[in-house]
N, C-alpha and C positions, 0 to 999 in steps of 0.2 A: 504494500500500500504506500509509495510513495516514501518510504521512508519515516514514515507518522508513526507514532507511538499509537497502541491503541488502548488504551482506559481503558478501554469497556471489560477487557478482555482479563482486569485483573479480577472482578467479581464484583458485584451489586452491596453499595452499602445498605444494610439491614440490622441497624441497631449493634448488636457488639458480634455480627457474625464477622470472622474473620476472612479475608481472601485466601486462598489456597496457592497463591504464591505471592513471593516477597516481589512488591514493588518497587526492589532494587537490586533484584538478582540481574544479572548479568546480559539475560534478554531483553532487558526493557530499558536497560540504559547502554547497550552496547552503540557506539558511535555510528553503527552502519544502520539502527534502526531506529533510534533516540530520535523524537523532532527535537529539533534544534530553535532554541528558545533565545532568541537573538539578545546580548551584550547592548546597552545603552550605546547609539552612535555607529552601529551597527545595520547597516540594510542590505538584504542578499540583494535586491533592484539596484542598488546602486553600486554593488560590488560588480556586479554582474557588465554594467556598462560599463567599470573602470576596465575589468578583463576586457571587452570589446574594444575600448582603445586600446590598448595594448596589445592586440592581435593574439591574448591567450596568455601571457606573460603575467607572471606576478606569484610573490611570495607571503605568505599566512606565520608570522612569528609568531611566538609565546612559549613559555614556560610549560614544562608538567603539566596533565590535565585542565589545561584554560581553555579548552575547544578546539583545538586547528583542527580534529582528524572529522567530527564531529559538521567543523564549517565546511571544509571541503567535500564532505560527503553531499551535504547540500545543493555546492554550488556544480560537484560532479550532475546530479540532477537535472540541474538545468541545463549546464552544457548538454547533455543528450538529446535531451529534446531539439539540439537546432541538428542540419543535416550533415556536419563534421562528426568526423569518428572521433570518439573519444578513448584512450586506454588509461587506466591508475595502475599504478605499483606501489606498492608500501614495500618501505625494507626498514627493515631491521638492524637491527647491531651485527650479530651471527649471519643473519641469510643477506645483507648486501650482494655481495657474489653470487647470487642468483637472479637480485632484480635488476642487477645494471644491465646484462644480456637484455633483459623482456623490454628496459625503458630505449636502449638502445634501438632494439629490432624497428619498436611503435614507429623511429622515428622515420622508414626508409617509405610511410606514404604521407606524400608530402599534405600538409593542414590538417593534420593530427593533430587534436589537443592532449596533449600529454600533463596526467597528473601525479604527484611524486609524492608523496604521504611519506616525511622523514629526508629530507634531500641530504641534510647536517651527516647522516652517516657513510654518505658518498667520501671517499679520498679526496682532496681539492682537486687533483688532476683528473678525475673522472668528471666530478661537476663542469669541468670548463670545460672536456672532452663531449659530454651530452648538452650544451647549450649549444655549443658550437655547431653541431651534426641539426639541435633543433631550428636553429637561425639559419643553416643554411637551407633545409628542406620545408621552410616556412610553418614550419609547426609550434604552436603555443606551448609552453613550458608554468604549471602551475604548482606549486610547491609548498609543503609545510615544512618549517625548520623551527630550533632551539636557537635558531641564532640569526642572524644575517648571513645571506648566502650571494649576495650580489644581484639581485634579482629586481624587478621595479617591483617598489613596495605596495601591495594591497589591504592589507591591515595587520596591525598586531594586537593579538589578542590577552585581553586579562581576566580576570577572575573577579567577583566581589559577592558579599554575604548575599545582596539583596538577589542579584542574579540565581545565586543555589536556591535560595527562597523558593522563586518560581520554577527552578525545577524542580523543586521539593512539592511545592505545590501542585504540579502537574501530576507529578507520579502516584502521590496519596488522594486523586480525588476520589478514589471509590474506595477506598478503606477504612476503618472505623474512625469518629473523630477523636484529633489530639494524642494519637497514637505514638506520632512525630511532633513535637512540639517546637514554634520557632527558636527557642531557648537550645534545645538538641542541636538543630543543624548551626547555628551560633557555634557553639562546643566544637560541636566534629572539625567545624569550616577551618578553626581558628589552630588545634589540633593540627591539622594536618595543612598547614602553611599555605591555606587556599587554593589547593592544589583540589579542583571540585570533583575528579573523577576519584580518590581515596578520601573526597568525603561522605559521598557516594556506596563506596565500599564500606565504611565506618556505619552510616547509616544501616544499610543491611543486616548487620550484626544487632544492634540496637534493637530496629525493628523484628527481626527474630525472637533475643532474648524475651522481649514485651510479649509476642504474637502467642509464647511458649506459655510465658507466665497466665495469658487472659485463657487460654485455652483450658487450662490447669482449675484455674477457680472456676469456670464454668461448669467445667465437670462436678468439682464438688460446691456449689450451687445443686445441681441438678441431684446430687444426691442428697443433701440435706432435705431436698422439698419429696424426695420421694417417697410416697408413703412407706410405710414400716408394714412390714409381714409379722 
């Protein structure tokens, strides 16, 4: 579905019934399927046209969990939709050596938009080795990095409590109220150096521990009221 989280799908709130999965496991905030809850200052329409100046070029900074894979998956999106191919590659620290071949290959038809999830762990001679092959076969070069990569700048991304908010807010709308308290995600956020995808993970836990405990009294609820034989 587009990339859209889907609510609905974690369970109907009904008083203290619990969802049957955590609305921070792994599926529902995974970046390829997470809607992306845009940063103040922030517009995919307006990124989208700075990409069209640029004929596809441009690089996504930030830190640890601030968004890049998250924004790019987005803006991958809409690149598809127009009639250029598109290819992404994410690499890794360990598997680079696998995806400089794949980002390489993209580039041999020419107005390719090429997307590069992690450019930073390219060798510097590779990165100007793959710009160079993308400049020459007129193919767009669109990238997320931990740093500056040389690239014209698209946005850099940050992190802040109120943003987690709203994705906190999104992910608990169909779950018991108060369950997640903004006092909680405050904690986690500040915890873990606003780094939102380990507040994320943080949360999970939380929400578990809690989900265990109301389950727990509910039972013995239910047996206190039951009659006696």
């Amino acid at each position: 579905m587009g990339g859209r989280l889907n609510v609905a799908a974690i369970g109907a709130r009904t008083g203290l019934r619990w969802p049957d999965s955590n609305p921070f496991s792994v599926r529902w905030i995974d970046p390829s399927h997470i809607y992306f809850e845009p940063p103040p200052g922030i517009c995919l329409n307006q990124l989208m046209r700075q990409l069209e100046t640029k004929r596809g070029w441009g690089q996504i900074v930030g830190p640890h969990g601030s968004g890049k894979t998250t924004l790019v998956n987005q803006l991958e999106l809409r690149l598809r939709q127009s009639s250029l191919p598109v290819v992404k590659v994410v690499l890794h620290r360990k598997v680079w050596r696998q995806g400089f071949p794949q980002a390489l290959s993209a580039t041999r038809r020419g107005g390719t938009r090429l997307i590069v999830d992690g450019f930073e762990q390219l060798p510097w001679v590779l990165q100007c080795v793959l710009r160079w092959f993308c400049a020459w076969r007129d193919c767009g070069l669109l990238v997320t990095s931990h740093r500056d990569v040389r690239l014209p700048w698209l946005v850099q991304t940050t992190s802040s409590l109120a943003w987690v908010q709203q994705i906190v807010s999104r992910l608990l709308q169909s779950c018991p109220r108060d369950v997640i308290r903004e006092d909680d995600v405050r904690v986690c956020y500040d915890r873990q150096d606003g780094n939102v995808r380990e507040t994320l993970f943080a949360l999970y836990d939380l929400f578990e521990y809690r989900r265990r405990r109301g389950q727990v009294k509910q039972v013995q609820s239910r047996l206190a009221l039951a009659p006696s034989q």
